[in-house]
C-alpha positions as CSV (number, residue, x, y, z in Angstrom):
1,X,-9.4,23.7,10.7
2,X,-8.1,25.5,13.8
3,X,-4.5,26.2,13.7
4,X,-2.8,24.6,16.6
5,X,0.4,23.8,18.2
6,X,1.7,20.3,16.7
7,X,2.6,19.2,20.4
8,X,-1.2,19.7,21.2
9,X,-2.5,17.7,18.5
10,X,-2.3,14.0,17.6
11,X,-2.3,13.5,13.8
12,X,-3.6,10.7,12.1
13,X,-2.2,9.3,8.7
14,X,-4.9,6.9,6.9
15,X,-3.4,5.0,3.5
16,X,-6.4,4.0,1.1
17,X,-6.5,0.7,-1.1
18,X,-5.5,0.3,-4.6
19,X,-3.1,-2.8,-5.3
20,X,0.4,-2.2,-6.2
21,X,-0.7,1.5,-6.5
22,X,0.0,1.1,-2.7
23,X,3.4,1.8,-3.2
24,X,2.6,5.5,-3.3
25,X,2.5,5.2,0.4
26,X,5.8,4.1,1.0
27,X,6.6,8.0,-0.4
28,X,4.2,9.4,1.4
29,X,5.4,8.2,4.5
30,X,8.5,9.1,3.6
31,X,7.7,12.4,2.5
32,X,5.9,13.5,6.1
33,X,8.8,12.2,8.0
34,X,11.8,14.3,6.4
35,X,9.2,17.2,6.9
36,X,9.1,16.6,10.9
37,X,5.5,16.6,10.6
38,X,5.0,13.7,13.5
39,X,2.6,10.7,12.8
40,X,0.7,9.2,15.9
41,X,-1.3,6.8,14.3
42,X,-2.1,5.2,11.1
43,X,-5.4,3.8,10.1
44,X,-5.0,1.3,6.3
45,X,-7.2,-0.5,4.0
46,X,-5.7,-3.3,1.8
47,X,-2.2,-2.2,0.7
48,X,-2.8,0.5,2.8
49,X,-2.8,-1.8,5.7
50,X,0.1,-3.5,4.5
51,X,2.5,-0.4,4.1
52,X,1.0,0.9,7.2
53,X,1.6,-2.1,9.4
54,X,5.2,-2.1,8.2
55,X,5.4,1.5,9.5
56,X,3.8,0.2,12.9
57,X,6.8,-2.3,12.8
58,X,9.6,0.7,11.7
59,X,10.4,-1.5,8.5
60,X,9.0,0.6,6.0
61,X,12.3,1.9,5.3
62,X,14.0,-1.4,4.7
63,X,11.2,-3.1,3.3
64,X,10.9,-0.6,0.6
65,X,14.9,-1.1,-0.4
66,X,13.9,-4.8,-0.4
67,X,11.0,-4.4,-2.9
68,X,12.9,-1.7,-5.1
69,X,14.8,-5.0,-6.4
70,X,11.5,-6.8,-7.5
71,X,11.7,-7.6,-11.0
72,X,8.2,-8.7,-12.8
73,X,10.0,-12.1,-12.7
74,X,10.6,-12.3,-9.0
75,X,7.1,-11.0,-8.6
76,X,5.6,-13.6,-10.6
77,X,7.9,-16.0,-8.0
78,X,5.1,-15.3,-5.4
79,X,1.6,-15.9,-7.4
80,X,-0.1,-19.0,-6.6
81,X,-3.1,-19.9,-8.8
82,X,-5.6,-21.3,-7.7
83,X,-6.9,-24.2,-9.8
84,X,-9.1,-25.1,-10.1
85,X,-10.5,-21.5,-9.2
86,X,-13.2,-21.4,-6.3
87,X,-12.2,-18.3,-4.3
88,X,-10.1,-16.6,-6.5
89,X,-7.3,-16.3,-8.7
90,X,-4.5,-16.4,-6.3
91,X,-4.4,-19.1,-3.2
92,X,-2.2,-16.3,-1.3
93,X,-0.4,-18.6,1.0
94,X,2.7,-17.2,-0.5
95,X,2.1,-13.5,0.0
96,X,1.2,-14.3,3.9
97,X,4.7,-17.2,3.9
98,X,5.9,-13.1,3.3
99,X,3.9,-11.4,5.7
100,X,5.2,-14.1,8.4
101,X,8.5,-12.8,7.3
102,X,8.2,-9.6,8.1
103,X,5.2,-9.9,10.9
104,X,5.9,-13.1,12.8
105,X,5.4,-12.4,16.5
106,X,3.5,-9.0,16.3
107,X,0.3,-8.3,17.7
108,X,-1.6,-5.3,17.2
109,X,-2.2,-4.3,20.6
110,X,0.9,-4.9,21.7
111,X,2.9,-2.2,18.7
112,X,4.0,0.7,19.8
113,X,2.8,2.9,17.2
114,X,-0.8,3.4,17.3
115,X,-2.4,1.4,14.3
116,X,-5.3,-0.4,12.9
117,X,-6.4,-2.0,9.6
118,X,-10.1,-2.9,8.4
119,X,-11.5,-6.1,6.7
120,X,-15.0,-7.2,5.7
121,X,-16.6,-10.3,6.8
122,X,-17.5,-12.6,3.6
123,X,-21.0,-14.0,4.7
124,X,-22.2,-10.9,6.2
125,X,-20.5,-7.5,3.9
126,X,-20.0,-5.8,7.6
127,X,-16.8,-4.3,7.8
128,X,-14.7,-5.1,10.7
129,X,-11.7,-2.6,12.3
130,X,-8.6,-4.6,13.9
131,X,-7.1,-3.1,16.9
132,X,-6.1,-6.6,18.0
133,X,-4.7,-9.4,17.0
134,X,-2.2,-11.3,15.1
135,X,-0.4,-8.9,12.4
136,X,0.3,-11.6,9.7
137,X,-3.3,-12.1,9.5
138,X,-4.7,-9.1,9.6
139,X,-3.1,-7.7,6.6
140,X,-4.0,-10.8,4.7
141,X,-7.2,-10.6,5.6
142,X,-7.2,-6.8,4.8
143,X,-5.9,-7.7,1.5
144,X,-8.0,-9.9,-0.3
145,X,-8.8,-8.4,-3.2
146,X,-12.4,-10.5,-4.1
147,X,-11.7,-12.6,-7.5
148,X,-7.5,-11.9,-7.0
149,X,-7.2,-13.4,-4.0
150,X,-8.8,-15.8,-1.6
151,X,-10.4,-14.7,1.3
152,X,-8.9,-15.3,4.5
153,X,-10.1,-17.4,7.8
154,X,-9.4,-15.7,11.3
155,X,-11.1,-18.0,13.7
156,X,-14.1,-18.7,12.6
157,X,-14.8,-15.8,10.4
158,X,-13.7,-15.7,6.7
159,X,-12.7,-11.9,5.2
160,X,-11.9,-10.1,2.0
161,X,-10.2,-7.1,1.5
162,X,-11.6,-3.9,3.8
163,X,-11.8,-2.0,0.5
164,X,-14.7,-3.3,-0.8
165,X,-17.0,-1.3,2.2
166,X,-14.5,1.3,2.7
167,X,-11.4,2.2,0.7
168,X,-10.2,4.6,2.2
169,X,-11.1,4.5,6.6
170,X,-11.1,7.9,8.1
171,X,-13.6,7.3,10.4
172,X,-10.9,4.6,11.4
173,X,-8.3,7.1,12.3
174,X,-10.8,10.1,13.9
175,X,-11.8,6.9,16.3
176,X,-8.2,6.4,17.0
177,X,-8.2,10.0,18.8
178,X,-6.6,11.9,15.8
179,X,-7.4,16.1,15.8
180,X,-5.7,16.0,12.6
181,X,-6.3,13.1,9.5
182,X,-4.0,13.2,6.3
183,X,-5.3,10.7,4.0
184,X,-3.6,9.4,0.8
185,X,-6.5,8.0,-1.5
186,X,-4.9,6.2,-4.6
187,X,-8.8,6.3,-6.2
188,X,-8.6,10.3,-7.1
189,X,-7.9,8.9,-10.4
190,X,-8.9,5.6,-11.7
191,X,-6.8,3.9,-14.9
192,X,-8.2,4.4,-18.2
193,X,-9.9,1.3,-19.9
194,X,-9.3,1.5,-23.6
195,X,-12.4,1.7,-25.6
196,X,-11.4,-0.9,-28.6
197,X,-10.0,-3.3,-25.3
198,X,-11.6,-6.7,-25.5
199,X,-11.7,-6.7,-21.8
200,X,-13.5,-3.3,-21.1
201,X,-17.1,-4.5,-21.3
202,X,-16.0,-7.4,-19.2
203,X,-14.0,-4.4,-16.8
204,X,-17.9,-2.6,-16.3
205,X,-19.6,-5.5,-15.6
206,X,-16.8,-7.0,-13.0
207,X,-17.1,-3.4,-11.7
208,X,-20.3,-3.4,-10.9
209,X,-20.5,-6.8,-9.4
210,X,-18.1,-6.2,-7.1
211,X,-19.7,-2.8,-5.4
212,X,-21.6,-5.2,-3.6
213,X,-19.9,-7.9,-1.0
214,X,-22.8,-10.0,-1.0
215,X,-22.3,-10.3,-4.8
216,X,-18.7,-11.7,-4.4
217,X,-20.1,-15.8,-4.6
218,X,-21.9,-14.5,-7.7
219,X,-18.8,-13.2,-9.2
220,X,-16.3,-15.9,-8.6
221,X,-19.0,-18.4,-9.9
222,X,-19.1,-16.8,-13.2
223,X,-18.3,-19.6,-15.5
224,X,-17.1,-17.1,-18.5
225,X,-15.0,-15.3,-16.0
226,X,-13.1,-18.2,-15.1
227,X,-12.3,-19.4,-18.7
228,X,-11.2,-15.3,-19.1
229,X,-8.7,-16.4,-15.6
230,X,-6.8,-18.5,-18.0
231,X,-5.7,-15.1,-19.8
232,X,-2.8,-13.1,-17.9
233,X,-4.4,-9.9,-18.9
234,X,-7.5,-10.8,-16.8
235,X,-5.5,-9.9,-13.3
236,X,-4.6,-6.0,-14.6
237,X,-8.6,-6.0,-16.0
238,X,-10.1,-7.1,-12.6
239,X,-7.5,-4.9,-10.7
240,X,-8.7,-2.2,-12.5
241,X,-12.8,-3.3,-12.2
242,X,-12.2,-3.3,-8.5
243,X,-10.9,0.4,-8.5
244,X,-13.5,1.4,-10.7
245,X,-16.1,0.2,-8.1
246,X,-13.6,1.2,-4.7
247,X,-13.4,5.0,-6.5
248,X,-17.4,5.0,-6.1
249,X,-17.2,4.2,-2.2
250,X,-14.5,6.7,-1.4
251,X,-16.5,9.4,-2.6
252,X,-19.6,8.1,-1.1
253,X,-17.4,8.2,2.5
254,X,-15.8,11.3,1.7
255,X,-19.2,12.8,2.2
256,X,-19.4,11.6,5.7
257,X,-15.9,11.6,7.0
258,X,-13.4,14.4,5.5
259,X,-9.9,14.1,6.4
260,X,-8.2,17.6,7.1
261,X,-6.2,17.4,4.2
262,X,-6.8,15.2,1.1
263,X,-3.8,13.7,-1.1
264,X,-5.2,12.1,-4.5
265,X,-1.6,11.0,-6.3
266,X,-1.9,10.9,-9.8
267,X,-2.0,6.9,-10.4
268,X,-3.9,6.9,-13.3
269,X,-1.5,5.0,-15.7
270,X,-1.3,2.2,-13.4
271,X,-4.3,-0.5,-13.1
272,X,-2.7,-1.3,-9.3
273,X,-1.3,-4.9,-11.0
274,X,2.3,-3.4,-11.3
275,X,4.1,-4.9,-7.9
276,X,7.2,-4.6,-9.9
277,X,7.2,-1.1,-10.5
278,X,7.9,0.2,-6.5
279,X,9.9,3.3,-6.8
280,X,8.4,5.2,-9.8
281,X,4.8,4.7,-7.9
282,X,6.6,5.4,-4.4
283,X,8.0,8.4,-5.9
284,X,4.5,9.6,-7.4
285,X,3.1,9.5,-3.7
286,X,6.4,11.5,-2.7
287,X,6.1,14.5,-4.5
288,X,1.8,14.2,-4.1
289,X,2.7,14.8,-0.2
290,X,5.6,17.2,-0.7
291,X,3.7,19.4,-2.4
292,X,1.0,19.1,0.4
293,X,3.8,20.0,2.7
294,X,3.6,23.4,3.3
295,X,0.0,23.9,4.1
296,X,0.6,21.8,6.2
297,X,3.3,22.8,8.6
298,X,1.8,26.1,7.7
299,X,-1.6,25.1,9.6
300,X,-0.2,23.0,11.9
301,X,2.4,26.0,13.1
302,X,5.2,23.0,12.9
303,X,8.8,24.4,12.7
304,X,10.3,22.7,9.8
């Protein structure tokens, strides 16, 4: 990459999907801000999205604070089975009564920063790019995770989570106009799956299901998969199935699109089902970046 004055290129952050591994971003974010590296744009996937669109809406600061005080209790406050289960585990009308509370009244287009999040239509696997539209949505659209959470209806379209296509959307952010793409992929590293686990075999085969969209009716209409629902180990097992197959895509992109710079945080402890544990992920993602830092500013000529 051509080294260039910061005020003559527009840099582009884009924050990958992973679950609650998302939190990395929240550091990240943080991390490029008390550099003075400037951030134009952001382009998200899933959590990505999420953490994104709350830096699109400057609450990423206070929002973090709030989430810091989660306990798995409090997290547990927000899960809504579904049952009997047809879509997925979750309902997730209480994680977008939450998105309302921190979106309500924002459009895309009309946000000051620059952003955008993707999604994948259900009936057709196509994976759609929102630059418009209603925030609350979007980013529960973006984040249905197939067999955690239900899809989403916009209109009269019905989306899952923009992971399952792509993970990790720097073609997003190079459309946006950025020179310069940072991208934090939470898939660098994908948690371990025990070999004596009773769910591993179960972990491969979910995996594999869900590298296809298409296959997502398929999945959900698994009869012995729904019986395994009844377990609460069976959300950290198909968490970790859907990074297993995400990790597969991301390198299959990364061939196509490169960002400019590459940050893989080590997540591999975490199956992306921790939503309780903010600030030790968050603080992962902070040090991944920091130590990115200075190649950086370096490149980029930025006074720090």
């Amino acid at each position: 990459m051509d080294t260039q004055s910061s005020g003559m290129v527009k840099i582009g952050v884009v924050l990958g999907g992973g679950g609650a591994r998302g939190y990395a971003h929240f550091g990240a974010l943080f991390a490029l801000e008390r550099s003075g590296i400037p951030i134009h744009c952001v382009a998200g996937a899933s959590i990505g999205a999420a953490v994104g669109a709350l830096w699109a809406t400057y609450q990423h600061v206070q929002c973090y604070k709030a989430l810091t005080k989660l306990d798995k209790a409090e997290v547990r406050d927000f899960l809504d089975p579904e049952l009997p289960m047809i879509t997925g585990f979750l309902q997730g009308q209480k994680l977008f009564d939450v998105l309302e509370s921190w979106f309500k009244g924002y459009r895309i287009e009309n946000l000051t920063r620059q952003f955008c999040a993707n999604a994948v239509t259900l009936n057709t696997g196509k994976e759609v790019t929102f630059h418009s539209g209603n925030l609350s949505n979007v980013i529960r659209a973006s984040v249905s995770v197939p067999v955690i959470l239900a899809p989403w209806r916009i209109g009269d379209s019905t989306y899952v989570d923009g992971g399952v296509v792509n993970p990790l959307p720097v073609r997003q952010c190079r459309e946006m106009g950025a020179d310069v793409v940072i991208a934090v992929n939470l898939l660098g590293v994908v948690p371990v799956v025990k070999a004596n686990s009773l769910d591993s075999l179960e972990t491969e085969k979910l995996a594999q299901k869900l590298h296809l969209p298409e296959q997502f009716v398929e999945v959900v209409a698994d009869i012995p998969l729904i019986h395994r629902l009844r377990n609460p180990r069976v959300p950290e097992t198909a968490f970790a199935a859907v990074l297993i197959s995400q990790k597969a895509l991301v390198d299959a992109n990364l061939r196509e699109w490169n960002p400019d710079y590459l940050i893989q945080p080590d997540l591999s402890k975490y199956t992306g089902a921790e939503f309780h544990s903010v600030q030790e992920i968050s603080d992962i993602g902070l040090k991944a970046v920091e130590e990115a830092i200075p190649a950086i500013i370096r490149d980029l000529k930025i006074q720090p």
